[in-house]
N, C-alpha and C positions, 0 to 999 in steps of 0.2 A: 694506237693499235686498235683495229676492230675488236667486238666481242668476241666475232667467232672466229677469229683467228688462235691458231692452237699453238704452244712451246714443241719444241721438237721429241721432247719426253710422252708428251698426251699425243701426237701423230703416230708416232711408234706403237704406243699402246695401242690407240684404235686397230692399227694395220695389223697387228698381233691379233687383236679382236676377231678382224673378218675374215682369219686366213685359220683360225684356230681348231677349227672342227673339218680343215678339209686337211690339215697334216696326217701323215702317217702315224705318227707316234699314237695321237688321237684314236685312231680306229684298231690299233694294238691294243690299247688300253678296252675300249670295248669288247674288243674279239678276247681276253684274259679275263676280263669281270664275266662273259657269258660261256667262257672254259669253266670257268670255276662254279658258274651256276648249271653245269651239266654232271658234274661230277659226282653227286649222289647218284646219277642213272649206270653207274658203274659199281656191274655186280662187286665189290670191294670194299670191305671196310676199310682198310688198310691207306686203300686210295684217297680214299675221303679224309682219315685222320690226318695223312701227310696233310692234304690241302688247307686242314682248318690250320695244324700246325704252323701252314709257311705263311697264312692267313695274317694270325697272331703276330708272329713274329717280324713279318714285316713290317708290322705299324710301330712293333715296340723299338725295332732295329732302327724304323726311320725317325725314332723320337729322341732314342738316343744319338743318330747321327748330325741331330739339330742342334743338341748342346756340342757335342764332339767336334763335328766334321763343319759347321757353319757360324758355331761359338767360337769353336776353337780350345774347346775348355775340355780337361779330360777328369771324367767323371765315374768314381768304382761304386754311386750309390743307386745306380737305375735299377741291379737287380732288385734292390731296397722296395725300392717306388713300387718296382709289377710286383711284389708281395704281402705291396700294402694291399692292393688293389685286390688279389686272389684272396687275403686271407680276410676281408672285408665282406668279401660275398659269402665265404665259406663259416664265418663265425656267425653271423647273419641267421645262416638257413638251418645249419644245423644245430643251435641253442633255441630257436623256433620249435615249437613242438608238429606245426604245419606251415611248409614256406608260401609265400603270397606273392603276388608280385608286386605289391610294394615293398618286398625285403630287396629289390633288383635295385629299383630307385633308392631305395636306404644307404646299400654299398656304395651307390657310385656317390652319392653326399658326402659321406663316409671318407671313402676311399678321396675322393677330388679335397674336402677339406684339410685332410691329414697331409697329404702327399703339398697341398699348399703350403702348409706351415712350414713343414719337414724342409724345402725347395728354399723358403725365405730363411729361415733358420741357419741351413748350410749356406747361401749367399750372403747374407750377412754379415757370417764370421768368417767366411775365408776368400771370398774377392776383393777385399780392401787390401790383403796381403799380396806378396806374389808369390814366383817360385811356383812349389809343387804344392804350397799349403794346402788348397782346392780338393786335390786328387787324395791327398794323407788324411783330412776329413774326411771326407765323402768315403772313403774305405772306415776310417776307426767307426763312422755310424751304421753304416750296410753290415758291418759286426757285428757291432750291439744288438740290431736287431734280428742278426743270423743265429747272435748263441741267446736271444728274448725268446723268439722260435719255439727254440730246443728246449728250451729251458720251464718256462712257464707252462707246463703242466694242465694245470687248470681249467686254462683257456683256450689252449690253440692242441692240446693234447700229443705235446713234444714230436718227440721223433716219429710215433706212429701216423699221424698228420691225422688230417677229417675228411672224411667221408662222409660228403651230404645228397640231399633230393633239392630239384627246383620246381619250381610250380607250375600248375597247368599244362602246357601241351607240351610243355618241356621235360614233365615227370614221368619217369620209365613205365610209370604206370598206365596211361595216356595208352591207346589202343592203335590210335594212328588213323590214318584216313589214306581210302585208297582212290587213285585216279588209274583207273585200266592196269598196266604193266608197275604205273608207279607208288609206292607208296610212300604214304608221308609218315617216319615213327619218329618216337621224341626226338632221336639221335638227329633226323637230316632237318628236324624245325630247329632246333639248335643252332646247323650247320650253319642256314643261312641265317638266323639270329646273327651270328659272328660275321656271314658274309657281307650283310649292311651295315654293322658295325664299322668292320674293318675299311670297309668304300669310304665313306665318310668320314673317318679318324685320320685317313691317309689323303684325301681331298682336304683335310682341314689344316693338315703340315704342310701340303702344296700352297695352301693359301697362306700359310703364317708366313714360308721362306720368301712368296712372290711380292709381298707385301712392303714395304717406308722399313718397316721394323726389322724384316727378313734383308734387306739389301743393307741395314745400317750392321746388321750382324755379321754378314760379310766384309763390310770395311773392318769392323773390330778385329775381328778375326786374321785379316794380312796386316793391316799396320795400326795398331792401337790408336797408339799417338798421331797420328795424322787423322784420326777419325776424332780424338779431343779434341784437336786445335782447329779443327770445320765446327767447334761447337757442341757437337753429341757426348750427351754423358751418357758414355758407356758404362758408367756400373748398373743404371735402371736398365737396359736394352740387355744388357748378361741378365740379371734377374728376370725378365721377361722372357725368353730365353729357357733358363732353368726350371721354371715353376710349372712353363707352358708344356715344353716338353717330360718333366716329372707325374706332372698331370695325364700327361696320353698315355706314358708307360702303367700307369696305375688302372688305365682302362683296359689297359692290356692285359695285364692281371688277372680283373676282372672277367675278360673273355677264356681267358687262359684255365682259370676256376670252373666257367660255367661248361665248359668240352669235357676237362677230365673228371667234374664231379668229384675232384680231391687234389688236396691242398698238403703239403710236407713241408717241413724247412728246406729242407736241400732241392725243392723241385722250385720253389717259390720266392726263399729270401738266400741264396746259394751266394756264395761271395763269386764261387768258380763260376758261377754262370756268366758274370763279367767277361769274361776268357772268351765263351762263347759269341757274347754279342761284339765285342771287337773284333772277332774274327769274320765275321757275318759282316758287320761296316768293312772293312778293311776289304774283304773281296768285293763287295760289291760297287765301291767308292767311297773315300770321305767326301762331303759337301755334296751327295746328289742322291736325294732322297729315292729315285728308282734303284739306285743302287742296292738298299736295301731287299728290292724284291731278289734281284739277284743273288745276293747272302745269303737271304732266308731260303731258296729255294734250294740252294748249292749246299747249305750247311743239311737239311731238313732231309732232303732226298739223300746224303750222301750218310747220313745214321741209318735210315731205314730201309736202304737197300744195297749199302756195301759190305755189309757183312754176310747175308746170302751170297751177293754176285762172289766173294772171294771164296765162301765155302762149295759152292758150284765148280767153280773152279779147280776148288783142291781135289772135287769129288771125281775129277777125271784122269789125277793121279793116284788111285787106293794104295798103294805100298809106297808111295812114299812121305812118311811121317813126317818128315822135315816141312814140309809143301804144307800140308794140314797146319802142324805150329804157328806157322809163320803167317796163316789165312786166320788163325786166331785173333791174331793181335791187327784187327781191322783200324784201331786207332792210331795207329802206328802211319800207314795208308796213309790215312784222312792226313796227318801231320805232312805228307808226301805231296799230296793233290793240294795241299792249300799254297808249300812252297814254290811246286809249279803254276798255281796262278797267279802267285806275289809276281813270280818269272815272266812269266808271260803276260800278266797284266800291274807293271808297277804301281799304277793308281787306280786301280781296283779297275773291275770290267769296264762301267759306263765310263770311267772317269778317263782310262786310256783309251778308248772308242771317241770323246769328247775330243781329248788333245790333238790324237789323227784327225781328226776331221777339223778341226781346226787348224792344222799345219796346213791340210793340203790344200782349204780355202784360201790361206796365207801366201801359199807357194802360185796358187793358182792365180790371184790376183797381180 
């Protein structure tokens, strides 16, 4: 065989190569990183917080849909991970007498070595086993460190949480700098602080899943044992897997920290917040890391503006009480809109967008 003749694997990929930037999906993805980079020009705070929110959240959503949705493995200790990662920058800055910006780099050491240990630690002891053992760890530790939280006083200053300052252009103090109509104050250097962040975190789970590693995670994930008996040992590739993913959620964290300038147990090492991020994969797809954006957006937009839209609503019946009660209980709602998108979308948005469009290429051929 000549040199340059290629496997039908390396044709593929090239052809993938030189069609890649003239997809659609491609130029979506542009045209949302430069939505998202216009949106401090909108007079709104509110607007903006949503965005870093859905920001955040989606790298953390897509990190957990790595172990979840592409491992296969279900895991209650992510909340754990992103509040290593918040309460890492948050202990950092405020037992600092002046934060620095090498307290930014400190966290994420920090935060990326603990959250490694944590990841080997919990694989260790419960992927050699089967069953739910996995999932029963991974809760009894996201615990321990739910009521450590709460509890240790001293250091994380329990329930009341911390309240700190960041450094330089990022400190409220920081005067801002104007360009014509627009200006730059700590809050929108932040913003996009988060928004390169968050580009890059989520470009780098695109690259984990598209990867020898990402494709052998997907065989694990459908048939184990047909993926041991091709040779792969799947316990390294789940641990690669778990640590990789532990480790983005903890950056998440960290971004998460660095927006609200405050850190709680319940906001940060929440066992409930699990609740949340399954709900947010599960709408958006298991196994399709855009899916995430979807969750995140769906879950983010639908706290911060469904409980106005329903009190609007009520407001245009004034005498009747019943109508107002019942616009009260906006969670209630949400429980509503998530069973009609299970309805309407069984394998979360992209993922039954995927399947259709795969039937009908199937049909069509």
């Amino acid at each position: 065989m000549m040199m340059d003749e290629k496997t039908p694997v390396q044709r593929d990929r090239l052809q993938e190569q030189q069609i890649k930037y003239r997809r659609p999906s491609f130029w979506i993805q542009v045209a949302l990183v430069a939505l998202l980079f216009l949106v401090p020009l909108v007079p709104s705070f509110r607007v903006m917080d949503m965005a870093a929110k859905i920001m955040i959240f989606t790298v953390v959503v897509a990190s957990y849909d790595l172990i979840l949705g592409y491992t296969g493995l279900l895991s209650f200790a992510h909340a754990m991970f992103f509040g290593i990662g918040a309460y890492s920058l948050a202990l950092l800055c405020y037992h600092s007498s002046a934060p620095q910006w090498y307290h930014l780099i400190l966290a994420v050491a920090a935060a990326l070595t603990l959250s490694m240990i944590l990841a080997l630690v919990l694989a260790f002891f419960s992927l050699r086993t089967k069953a739910i053992f996995f999932a029963m760890l991974s809760l009894a530790l996201a615990d321990f460190f739910h009521i450590l939280g709460m509890t240790w006083s001293d250091l994380t200053l329990g329930e009341d949480g911390i309240t700190f300052s960041l450094p330089g252009i990022l400190n409220v103090e920081w005067p801002g700098i104007d360009y014509g109509a627009f200006h730059l104050t700590p809050r929108v250097m932040t913003y996009y602080l988060i928004l390169i962040a968050a580009v890059l975190l989520f470009m780098g789970l695109l690259r984990f899943v598209r990867s020898p590693v990402g494709r052998v995670l997907k065989s694990i994930r459908d048939n184990e044992q047909r993926s041991t008996a091709l040779g792969f040992k799947t316990f390294r590739y789940q641990i690669y897997s778990i640590v990789f993913g532990s480790s983005i959620a903890s950056l998440g964290g960290i971004l998460f920290a660095m927006w609200l300038r405050f850190v709680d147990p319940e906001s940060a090492l929440g066992v409930f917040s699990m609740v949340d991020y399954l709900l947010m994969v599960i709408i958006g797809g298991l196994g399709t890391l855009y899916g995430s954006i979807i969750g995140a957006t769906f879950f983010m937009a639908t706290q911060a503006w469904l409980p106005d839209l329903l009190k609007s609503i009520a407001g245009l019946f004034p005498d009747y009480e019943f109508i107002h009660r019942v616009a009260e209980r906006w969670i209630a709602f949400l429980g509503l809109m998530f069973i009609l998108a299970i309805m309407v979308f069984p394998k979360g948005v992209i993922g039954t967008i995927r399947d259709r469009i795969g039937r009908r290429k199937a049909s069509g051929a």
